[in-house]
N, C-alpha and C positions, 0 to 999 in steps of 0.2 A: 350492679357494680361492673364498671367496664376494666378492662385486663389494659396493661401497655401493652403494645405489640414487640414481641421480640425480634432482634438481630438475627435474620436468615446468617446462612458460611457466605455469599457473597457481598453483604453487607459488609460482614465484619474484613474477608477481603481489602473493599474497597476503603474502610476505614485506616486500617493498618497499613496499605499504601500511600495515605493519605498524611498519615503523621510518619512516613519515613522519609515523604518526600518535604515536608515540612523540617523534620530536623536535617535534610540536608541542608536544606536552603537557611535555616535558622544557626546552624554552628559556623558554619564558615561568615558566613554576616557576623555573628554577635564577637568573632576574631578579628574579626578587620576593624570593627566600630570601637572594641576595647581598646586597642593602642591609640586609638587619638587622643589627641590636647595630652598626650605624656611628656614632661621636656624630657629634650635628649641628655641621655645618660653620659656623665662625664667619665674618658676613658682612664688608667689610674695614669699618674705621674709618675709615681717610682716603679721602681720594679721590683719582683718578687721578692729579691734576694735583697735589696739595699732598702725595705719597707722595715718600718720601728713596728714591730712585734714580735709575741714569745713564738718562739722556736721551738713547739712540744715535740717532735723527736727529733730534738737534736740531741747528741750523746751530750751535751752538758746539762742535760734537765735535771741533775741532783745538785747541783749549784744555782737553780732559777730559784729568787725569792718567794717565788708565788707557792712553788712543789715544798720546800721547805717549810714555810708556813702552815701547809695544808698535812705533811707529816708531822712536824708537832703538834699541832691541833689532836691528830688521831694517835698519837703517841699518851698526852695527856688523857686522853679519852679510855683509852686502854688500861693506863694505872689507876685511872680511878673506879674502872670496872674490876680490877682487882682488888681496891683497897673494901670496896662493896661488897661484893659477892666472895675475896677470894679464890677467885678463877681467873684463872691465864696470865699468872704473875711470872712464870719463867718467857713467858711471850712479851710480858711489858719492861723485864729487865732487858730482855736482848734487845727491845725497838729502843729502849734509852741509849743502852751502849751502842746500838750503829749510830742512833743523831748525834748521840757525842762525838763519837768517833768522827763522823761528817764536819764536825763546826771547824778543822782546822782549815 
């Protein structure tokens, strides 16, 4: 039965030089090679302030349709854990009466 021969410390050395000098040579290559055939990126048209999108903190975000919707959702969700369990119905009367409150 014959043994493999093992890695002397200069072996391993010369290895460990060998794939650092490889991943230098390999990371900056496989950076230059990934950007090609990309088309160029179009820069925006508008601008920040005059682009159609929601405005999460803007101080009107308790009038956004989207936050509204997403509080009754969780308003509902809340009475009907009370109407279940009984639990947390002085929390599900106050979140009614702020969305009410809000609908003006």
């Amino acid at each position: 039965m014959s043994r493999q021969p093992s890695l002397a410390a200069g072996d391993l050395a010369r290895l460990g030089c060998a794939l650092l000098v490889g991943l230098a040579v390999a990371f900056p290559a496989g950076m230059i090679f990934a950007g090609r055939g990309e088309p160029e990126r179009n820069p925006r048209t508008e601008s920040a302030t005059t682009a159609e999108r929601r405005q999460v903190f803007s101080p009107d975000v308790l009038d956004d349709p989207h936050f509204r919707a997403r509080q009754r959702r969780n308003v509902e969700a809340l009475e009907r854990h009370c109407r279940e369990s009984g639990e947390l119905c002085a929390e599900a009367e106050g979140a009614r009466a702020w969305l009410e409150g809000r609908a003006d």
